[in-house]
C-alpha positions as CSV (number, residue, x, y, z in Angstrom):
1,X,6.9,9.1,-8.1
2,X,10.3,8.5,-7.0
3,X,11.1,5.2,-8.6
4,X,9.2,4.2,-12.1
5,X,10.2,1.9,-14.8
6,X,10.0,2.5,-18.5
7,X,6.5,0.8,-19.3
8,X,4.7,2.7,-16.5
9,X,6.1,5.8,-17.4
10,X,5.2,5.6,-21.0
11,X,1.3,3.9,-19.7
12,X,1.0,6.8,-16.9
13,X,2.0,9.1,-19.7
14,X,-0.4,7.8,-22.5
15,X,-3.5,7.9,-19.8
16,X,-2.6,11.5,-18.8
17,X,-2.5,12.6,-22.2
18,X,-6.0,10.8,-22.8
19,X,-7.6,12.1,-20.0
20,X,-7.9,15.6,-22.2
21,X,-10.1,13.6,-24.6
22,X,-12.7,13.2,-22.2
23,X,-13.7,16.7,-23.4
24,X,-14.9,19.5,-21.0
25,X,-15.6,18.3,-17.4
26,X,-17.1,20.2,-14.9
27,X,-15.3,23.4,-12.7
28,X,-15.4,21.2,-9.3
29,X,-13.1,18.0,-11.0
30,X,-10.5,20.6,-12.4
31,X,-8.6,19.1,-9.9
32,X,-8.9,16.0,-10.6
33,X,-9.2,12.6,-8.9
34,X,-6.1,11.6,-5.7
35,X,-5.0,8.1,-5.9
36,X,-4.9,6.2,-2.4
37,X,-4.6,2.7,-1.0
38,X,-5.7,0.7,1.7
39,X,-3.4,-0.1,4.2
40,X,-3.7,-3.6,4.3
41,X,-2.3,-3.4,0.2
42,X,1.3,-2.4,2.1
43,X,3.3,-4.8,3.4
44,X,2.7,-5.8,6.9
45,X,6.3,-6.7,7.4
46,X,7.3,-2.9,7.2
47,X,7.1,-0.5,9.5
48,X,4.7,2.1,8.4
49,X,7.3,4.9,7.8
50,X,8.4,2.4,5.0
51,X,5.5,1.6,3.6
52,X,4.3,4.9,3.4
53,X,7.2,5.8,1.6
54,X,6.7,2.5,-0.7
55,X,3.3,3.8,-1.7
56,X,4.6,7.0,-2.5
57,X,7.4,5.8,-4.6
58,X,4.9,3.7,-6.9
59,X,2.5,6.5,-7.5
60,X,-0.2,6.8,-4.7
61,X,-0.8,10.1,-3.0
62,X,-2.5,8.9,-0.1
63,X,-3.8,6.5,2.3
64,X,-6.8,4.9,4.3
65,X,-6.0,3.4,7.7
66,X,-8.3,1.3,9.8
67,X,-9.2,2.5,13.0
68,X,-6.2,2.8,16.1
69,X,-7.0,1.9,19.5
70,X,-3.1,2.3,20.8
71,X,-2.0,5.7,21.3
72,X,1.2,4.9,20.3
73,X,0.4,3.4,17.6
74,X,-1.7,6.2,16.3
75,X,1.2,8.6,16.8
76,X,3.2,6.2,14.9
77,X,1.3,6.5,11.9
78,X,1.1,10.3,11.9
79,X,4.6,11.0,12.2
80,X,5.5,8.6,9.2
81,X,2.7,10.4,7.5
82,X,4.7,13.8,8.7
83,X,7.9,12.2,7.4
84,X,7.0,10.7,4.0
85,X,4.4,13.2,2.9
86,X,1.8,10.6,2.3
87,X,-1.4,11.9,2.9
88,X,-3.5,10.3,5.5
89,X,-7.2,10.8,4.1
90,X,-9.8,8.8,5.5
91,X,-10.3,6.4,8.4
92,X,-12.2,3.3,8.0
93,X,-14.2,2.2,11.2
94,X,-13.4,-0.8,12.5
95,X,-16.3,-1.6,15.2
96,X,-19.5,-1.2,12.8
97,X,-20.0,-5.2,11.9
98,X,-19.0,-6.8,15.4
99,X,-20.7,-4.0,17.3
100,X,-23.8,-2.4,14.3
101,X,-25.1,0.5,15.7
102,X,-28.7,-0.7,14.8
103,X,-28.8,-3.7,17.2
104,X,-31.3,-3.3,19.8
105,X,-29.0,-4.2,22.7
106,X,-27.5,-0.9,24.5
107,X,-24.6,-2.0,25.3
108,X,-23.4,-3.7,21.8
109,X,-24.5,-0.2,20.5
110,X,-22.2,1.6,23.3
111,X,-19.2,-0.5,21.9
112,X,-20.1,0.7,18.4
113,X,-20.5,4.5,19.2
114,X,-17.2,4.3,21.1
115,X,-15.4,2.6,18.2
116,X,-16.6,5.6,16.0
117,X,-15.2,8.1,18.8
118,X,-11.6,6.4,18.4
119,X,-12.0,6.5,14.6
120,X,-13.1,10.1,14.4
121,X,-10.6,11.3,16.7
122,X,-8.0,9.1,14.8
123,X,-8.8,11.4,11.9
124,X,-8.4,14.5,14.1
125,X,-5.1,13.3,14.9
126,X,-4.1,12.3,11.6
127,X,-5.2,15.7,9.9
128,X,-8.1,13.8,7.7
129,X,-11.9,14.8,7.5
130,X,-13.5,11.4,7.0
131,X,-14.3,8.4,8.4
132,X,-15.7,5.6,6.6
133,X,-19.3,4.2,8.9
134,X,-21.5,1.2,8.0
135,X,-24.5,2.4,9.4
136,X,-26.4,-0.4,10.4
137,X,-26.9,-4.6,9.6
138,X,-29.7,-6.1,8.9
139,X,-30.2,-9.4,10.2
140,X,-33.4,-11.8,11.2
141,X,-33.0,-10.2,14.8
142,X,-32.9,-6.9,13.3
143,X,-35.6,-5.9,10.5
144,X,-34.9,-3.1,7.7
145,X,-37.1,-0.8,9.6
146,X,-35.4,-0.5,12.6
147,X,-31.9,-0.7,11.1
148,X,-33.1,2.6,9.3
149,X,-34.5,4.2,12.8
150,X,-32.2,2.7,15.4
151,X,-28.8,3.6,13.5
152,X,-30.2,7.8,12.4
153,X,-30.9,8.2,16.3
154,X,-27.8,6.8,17.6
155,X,-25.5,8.8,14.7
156,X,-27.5,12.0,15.6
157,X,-27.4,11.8,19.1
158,X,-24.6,10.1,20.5
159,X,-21.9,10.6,16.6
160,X,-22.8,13.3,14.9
161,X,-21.8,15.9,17.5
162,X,-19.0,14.8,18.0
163,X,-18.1,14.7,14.1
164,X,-19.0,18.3,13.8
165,X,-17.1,19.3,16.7
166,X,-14.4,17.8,14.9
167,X,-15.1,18.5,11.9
168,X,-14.6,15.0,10.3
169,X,-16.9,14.1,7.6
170,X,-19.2,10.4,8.3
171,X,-19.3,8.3,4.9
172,X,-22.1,5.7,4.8
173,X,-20.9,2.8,2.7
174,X,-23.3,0.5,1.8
175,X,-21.2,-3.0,1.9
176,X,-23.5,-6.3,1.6
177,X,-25.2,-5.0,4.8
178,X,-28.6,-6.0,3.5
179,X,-29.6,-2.2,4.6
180,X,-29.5,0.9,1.8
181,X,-29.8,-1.4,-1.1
182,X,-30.5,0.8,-3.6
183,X,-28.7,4.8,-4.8
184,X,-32.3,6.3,-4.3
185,X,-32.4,4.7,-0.3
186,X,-28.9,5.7,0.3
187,X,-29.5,9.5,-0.8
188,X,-32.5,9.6,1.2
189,X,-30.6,7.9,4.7
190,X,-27.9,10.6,4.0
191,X,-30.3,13.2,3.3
192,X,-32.3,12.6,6.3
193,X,-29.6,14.1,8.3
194,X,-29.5,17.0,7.2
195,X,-25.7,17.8,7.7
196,X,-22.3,18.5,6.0
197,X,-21.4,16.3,8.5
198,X,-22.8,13.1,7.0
199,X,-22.1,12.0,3.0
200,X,-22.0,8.8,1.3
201,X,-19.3,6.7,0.9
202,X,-19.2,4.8,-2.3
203,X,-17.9,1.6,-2.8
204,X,-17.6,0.7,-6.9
205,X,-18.0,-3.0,-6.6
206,X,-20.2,-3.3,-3.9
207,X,-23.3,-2.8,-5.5
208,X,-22.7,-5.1,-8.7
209,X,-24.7,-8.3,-7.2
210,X,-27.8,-5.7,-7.9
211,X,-26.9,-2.7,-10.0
212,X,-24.6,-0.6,-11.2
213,X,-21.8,1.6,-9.8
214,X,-22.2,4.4,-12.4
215,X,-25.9,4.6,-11.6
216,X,-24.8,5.1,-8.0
217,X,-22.7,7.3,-8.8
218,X,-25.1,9.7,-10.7
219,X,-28.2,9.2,-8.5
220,X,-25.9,10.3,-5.1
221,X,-24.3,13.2,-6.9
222,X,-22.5,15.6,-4.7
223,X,-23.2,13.4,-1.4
224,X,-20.4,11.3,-2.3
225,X,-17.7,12.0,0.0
226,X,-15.0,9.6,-1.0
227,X,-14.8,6.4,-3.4
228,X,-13.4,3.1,-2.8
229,X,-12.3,0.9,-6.3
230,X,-12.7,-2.8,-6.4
231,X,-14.1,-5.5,-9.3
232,X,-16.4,-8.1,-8.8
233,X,-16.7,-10.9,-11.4
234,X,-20.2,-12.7,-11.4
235,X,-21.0,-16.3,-12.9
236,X,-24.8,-15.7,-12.3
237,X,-25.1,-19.5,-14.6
238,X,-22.3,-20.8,-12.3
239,X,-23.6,-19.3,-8.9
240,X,-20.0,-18.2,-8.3
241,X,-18.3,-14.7,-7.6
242,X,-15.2,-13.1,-6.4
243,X,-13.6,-10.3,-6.5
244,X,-11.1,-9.1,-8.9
245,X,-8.2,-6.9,-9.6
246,X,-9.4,-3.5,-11.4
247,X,-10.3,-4.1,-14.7
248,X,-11.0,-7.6,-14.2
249,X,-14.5,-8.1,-13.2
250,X,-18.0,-6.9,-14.6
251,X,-17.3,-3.1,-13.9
252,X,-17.8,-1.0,-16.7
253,X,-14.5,1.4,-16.0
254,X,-14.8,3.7,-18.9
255,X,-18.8,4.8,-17.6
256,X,-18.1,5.0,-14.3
257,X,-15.3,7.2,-15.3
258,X,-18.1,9.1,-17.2
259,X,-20.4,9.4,-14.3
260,X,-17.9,10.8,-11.8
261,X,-16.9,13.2,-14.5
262,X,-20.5,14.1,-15.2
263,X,-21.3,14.6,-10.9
264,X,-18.2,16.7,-10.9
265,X,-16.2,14.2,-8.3
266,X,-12.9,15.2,-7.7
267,X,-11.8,13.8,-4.1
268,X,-10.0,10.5,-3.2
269,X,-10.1,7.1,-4.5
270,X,-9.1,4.3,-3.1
271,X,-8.4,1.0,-4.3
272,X,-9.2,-1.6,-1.6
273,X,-7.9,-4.7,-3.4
274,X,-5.6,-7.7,-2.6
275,X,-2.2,-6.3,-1.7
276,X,1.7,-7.0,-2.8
277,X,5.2,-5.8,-3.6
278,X,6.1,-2.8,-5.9
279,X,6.0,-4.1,-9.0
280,X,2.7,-5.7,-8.1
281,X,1.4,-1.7,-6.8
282,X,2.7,-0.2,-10.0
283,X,0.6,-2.4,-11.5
284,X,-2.3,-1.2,-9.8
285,X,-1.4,2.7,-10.0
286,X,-1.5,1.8,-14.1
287,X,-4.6,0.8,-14.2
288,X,-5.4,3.3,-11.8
289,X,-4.3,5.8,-14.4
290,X,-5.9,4.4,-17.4
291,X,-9.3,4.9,-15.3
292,X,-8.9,8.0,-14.2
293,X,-8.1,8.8,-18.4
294,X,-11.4,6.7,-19.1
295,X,-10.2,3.8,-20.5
296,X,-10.3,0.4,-19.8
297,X,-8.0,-0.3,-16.7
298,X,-6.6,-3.2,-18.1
299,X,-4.4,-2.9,-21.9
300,X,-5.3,-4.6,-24.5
């Protein structure tokens, strides 16, 4: 961090110094976890040289962009990538609700595929090996079934090459989809693929309507590729929900902390919350580090 006030110093401290009380943690998280944002968490107002250099300056070491259609605008964002140092890590796919790869209409599938061909090739550009892919909706015109058949064809045959020629990871995120509903459906859709090529992207607050993001994380294990952090607060008496700052919601921090620890994860995480200015982000990269230390992200 370049700029850092006395309170965030003394909290990033206190959650480093914590983190050794976890006890022994496996070879592959030596490492340990990277902090990124979203984008959209930057303000829009800035050009993106600046607000790269914003996130960097309150304590994130990387990024996640949403796909770029304008060449220009994709050179844009790797030169202030270039510039800043931030590192660009993972593209999210933009295409994959208008345009789900497991409607039965070829030519709403085309649009999908093509949408994945600018986002992997965005990652090529920007020096990152992942995209981010929800595989397929279900809907009443689409049933579970062929969600599950129509989106593993069209990934193998018309993505998946491409991917590997690229060498740019595909993480399935499971994201209120109504498809891969549960960690033992998603480990079997990724492992039906049989590839390096194609992991698991896993979303912390997704899942929390039915289950829990530390059993996720344990039952997918090494497929993970990369990790987005959210809450979700549930009033199952009150039918309401929303979602929540970290630290906020119903996400037990401190296990999930435990389970990543336990798989051995040690890639990115990004928080894809509601955005704001520097002192808001700080925030955020606070709680941030009290997580990654396994505590609770928010003091007491």
């Amino acid at each position: 961090m370049t700029t850092i006030d006395r309170r965030a110093f003394l909290e990033s401290a206190t959650a480093i110094a914590a983190v050794a009380a976890l006890g022994p943690r496996p070879a592959a998280a030596a490492g340990g976890m990277k902090k990124a944002l979203y984008v959209s968490m930057l303000p829009e107002k800035l050009g993106y040289r600046e607000r790269f250099q914003l996130a960097l300056d309150v304590g994130f070491e990387g990024i996640e962009i949403g796909t770029i259609t304008d060449p220009k605008m994709a050179e844009e964002i790797r030169d202030a990538a270039a510039k800043t140092g931030l590192k660009i890590h993972s593209v999210m796919n933009a295409d994959h609700w208008k345009y789900p790869l497991s409607s039965a209409d070829p030519a709403v599938v085309s649009k999908s595929v093509a949408g994945m061909e600018a986002s992997l090739r965005n990652a090529k550009l920007w020096g990152c090996d992942s995209v981010l892919l929800v595989p397929a909706v279900v809907n009443p015109q689409t049933s579970y079934k062929d969600a599950w058949t129509r989106s593993q064809k069209v990934v193998k045959e018309r993505i998946l090459p491409l991917a590997q020629e690229l060498k740019v990871v595909i993480g399935m995120e499971e994201v209120w989809n109504k498809f891969l509903l549960s960690p033992l459906e998603m480990a079997q859709y990724v492992d039906e693929f049989a590839s390096p090529w194609v992991k698991a992207y896993l979303d912390v607050g997704n899942m929390v309507f039915y289950g829990y993001p530390q059993d996720w994380a344990r039952t997918l294990g090494k497929r993970i590729h990369r990790v987005h952090l959210k809450d979700f607060k549930l009033d199952r008496g009150g039918g309401k929900f929303e979602w929540k700052n970290i630290g906020e919601g119903d996400v037990d921090w401190p296990e999930v902390r435990k389970a990543f620890s336990e798989i051995g994860y040690d890639g990115w995480v990004t928080t894809e919350i509601e955005g704001g200015d520097a002192a808001y982000l700080k925030d955020v990269v606070a709680r941030f580090d009290r997580f990654l230390a396994g505590q609770k992200p928010v003091a007491a």
